[in-house]
C-alpha positions as CSV (number, residue, x, y, z in Angstrom):
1,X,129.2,24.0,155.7
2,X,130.5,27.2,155.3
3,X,130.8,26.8,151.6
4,X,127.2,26.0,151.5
5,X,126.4,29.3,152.7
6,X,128.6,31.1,150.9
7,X,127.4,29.4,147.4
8,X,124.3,31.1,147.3
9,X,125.9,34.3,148.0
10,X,128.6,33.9,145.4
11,X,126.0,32.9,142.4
12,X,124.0,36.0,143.3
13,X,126.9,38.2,142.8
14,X,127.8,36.4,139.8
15,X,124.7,37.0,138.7
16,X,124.8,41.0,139.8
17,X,127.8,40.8,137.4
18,X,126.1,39.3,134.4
19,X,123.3,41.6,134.8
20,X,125.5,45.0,135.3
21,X,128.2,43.8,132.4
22,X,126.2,42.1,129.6
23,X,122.0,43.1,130.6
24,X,122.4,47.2,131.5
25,X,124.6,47.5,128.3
26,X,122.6,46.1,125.9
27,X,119.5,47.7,128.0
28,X,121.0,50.9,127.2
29,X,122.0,49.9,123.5
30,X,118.5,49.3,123.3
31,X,117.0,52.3,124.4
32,X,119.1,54.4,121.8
33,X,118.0,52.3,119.6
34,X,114.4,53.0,120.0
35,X,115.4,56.6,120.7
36,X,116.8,56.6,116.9
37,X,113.9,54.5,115.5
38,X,111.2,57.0,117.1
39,X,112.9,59.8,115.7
40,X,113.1,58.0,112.4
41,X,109.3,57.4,112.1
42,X,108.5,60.6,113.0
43,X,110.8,61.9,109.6
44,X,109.0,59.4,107.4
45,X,105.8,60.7,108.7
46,X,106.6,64.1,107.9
47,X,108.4,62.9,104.8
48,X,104.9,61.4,104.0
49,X,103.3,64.1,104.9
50,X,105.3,66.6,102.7
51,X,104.8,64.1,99.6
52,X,101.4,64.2,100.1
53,X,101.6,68.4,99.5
54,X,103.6,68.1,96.8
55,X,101.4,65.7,95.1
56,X,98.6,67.9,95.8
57,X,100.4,71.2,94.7
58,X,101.5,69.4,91.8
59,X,98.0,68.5,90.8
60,X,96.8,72.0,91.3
61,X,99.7,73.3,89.7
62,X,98.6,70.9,86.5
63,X,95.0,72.3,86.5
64,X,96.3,75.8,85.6
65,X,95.7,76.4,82.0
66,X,98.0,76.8,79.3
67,X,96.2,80.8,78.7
68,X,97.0,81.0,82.7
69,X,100.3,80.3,82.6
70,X,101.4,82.4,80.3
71,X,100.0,85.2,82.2
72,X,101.6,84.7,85.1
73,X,105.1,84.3,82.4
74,X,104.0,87.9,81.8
75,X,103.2,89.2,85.1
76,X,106.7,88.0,86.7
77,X,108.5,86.0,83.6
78,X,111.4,84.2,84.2
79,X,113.6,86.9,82.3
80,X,113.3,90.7,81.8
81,X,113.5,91.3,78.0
82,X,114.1,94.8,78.1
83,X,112.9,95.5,74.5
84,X,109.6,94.8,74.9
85,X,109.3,96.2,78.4
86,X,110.1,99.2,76.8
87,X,107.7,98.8,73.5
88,X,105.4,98.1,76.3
89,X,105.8,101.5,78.0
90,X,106.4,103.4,74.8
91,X,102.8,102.0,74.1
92,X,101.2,102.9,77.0
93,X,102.7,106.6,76.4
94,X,101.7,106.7,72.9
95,X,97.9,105.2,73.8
96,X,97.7,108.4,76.3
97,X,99.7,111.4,74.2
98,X,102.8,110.7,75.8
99,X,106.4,111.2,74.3
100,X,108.5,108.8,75.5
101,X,112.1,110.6,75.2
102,X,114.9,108.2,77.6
103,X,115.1,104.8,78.6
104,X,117.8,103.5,81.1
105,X,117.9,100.2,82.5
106,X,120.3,98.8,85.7
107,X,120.4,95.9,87.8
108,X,119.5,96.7,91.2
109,X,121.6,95.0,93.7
110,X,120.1,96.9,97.1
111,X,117.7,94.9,97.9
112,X,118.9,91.4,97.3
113,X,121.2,90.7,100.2
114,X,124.3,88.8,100.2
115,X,121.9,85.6,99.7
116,X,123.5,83.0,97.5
117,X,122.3,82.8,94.2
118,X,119.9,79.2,95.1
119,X,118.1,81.2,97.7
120,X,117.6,84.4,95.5
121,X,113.9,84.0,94.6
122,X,114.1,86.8,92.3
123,X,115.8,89.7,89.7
124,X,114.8,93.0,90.1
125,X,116.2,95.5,87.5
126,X,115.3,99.4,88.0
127,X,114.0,101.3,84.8
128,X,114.4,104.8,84.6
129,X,111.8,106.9,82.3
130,X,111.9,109.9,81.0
131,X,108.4,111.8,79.1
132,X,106.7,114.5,78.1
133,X,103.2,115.2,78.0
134,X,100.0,117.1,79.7
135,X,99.2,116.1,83.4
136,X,96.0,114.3,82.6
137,X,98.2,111.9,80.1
138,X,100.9,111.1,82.5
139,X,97.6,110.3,85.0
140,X,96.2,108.2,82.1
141,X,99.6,106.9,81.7
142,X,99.8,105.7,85.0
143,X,96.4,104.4,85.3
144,X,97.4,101.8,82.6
145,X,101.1,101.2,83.5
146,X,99.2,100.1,86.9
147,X,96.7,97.5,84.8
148,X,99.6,96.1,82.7
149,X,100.5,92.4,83.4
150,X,104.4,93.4,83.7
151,X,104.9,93.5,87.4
152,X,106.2,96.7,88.0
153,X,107.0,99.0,91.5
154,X,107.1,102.9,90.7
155,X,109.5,104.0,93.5
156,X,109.8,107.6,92.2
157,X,107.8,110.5,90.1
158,X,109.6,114.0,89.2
159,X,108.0,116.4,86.8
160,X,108.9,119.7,85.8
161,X,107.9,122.1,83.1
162,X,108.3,120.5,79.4
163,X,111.7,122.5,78.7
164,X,113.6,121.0,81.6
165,X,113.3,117.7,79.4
166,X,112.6,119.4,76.1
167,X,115.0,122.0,74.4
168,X,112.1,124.0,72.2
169,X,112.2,127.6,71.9
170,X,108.4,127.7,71.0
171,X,105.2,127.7,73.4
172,X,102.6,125.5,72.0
173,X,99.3,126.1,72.1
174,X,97.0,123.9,74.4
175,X,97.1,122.9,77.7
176,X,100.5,123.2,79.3
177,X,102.8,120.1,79.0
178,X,105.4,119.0,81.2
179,X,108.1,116.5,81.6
180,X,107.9,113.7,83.6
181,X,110.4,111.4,85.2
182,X,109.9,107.8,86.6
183,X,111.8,105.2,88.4
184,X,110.9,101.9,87.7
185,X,111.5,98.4,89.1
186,X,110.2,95.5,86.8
187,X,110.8,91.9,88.4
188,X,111.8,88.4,87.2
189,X,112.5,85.2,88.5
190,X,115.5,84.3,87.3
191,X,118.1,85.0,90.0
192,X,121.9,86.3,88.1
């Protein structure tokens, strides 16, 4: 009789057992489990999502003409070519009675960080100008340097009178010239 009443007793703990060695660890397994899937979907839905935008960027980027695009190669190209930034700006002076008398070009490392090269978006490279000219040219001169599709900053303007850049003996007639002096940053994309 006693065993009888202990039976019952005995099979529930056994059973406590089974449930608290085998059930609560695979219970547990489980939840991780769907912890991990949860967290899974939600990165394919944002994976989704960010194909979705690139599909759609990539449809608008194809709708840009051929004429567009090589603006925007002008505007911020993918590689400074100093010679023709420099026809470009000897133009411009010569359009507005400008003489174009120095030139000097530098990388400009200031401003770019100690990024690695992969997150450097972009080159900047400062140009240095030196010309000569009346006031109402180098105003001119600016005025178009501003509408020209070569991205350029002017950080600095200096002027003086025409023999500080100029070594003449003579006065010309006319209005009064003067020599000018810019600083120039012209960007690219092209990191080093």
């Amino acid at each position: 009789m006693f065993i009888r009443r202990i039976i019952p007793f005995v099979l529930i703990a056994a059973a406590a057992g089974v449930v608290f060695t085998n059930i609560l660890p695979a219970y547990e397994e489980t939840k991780i489990i769907e912890e991990e899937l949860a967290e899974l979907d939600s990165a394919l839905a944002v994976a989704k999502r960010a194909d979705e935008l690139a599909k759609k960027h990539r449809a608008d980027i194809d709708r840009i003409s051929e004429k567009e695009r090589e603006t925007l190669a002008t505007i911020v190209p993918d590689k400074i070519d100093m010679v023709a930034l420099v026809n470009d700006i000897q133009g411009i002076a010569i359009r507005n009675a400008m003489v174009l008398r120095k030139v000097e070009a530098r990388d400009r490392d200031d401003d770019r960080g100690d990024a690695p090269p992969e997150q450097q978006r972009y080159r900047a490279q400062t140009v240095k100008v030196e010309l000569a000219g009346t006031y109402e040219s180098f105003l001119g001169f600016l005025e178009e340097a501003e509408r020209s599709l070569q991205l350029l900053d002017v950080e600095a303007v200096s002027f003086g009178s025409r023999s500080s850049v100029i070594e003449e003996e003579e006065e010309s007639p006319g209005p009064k010239e003067y020599g000018f002096s810019l600083k120039l940053t012209a960007y690219s994309l092209g990191a080093r």
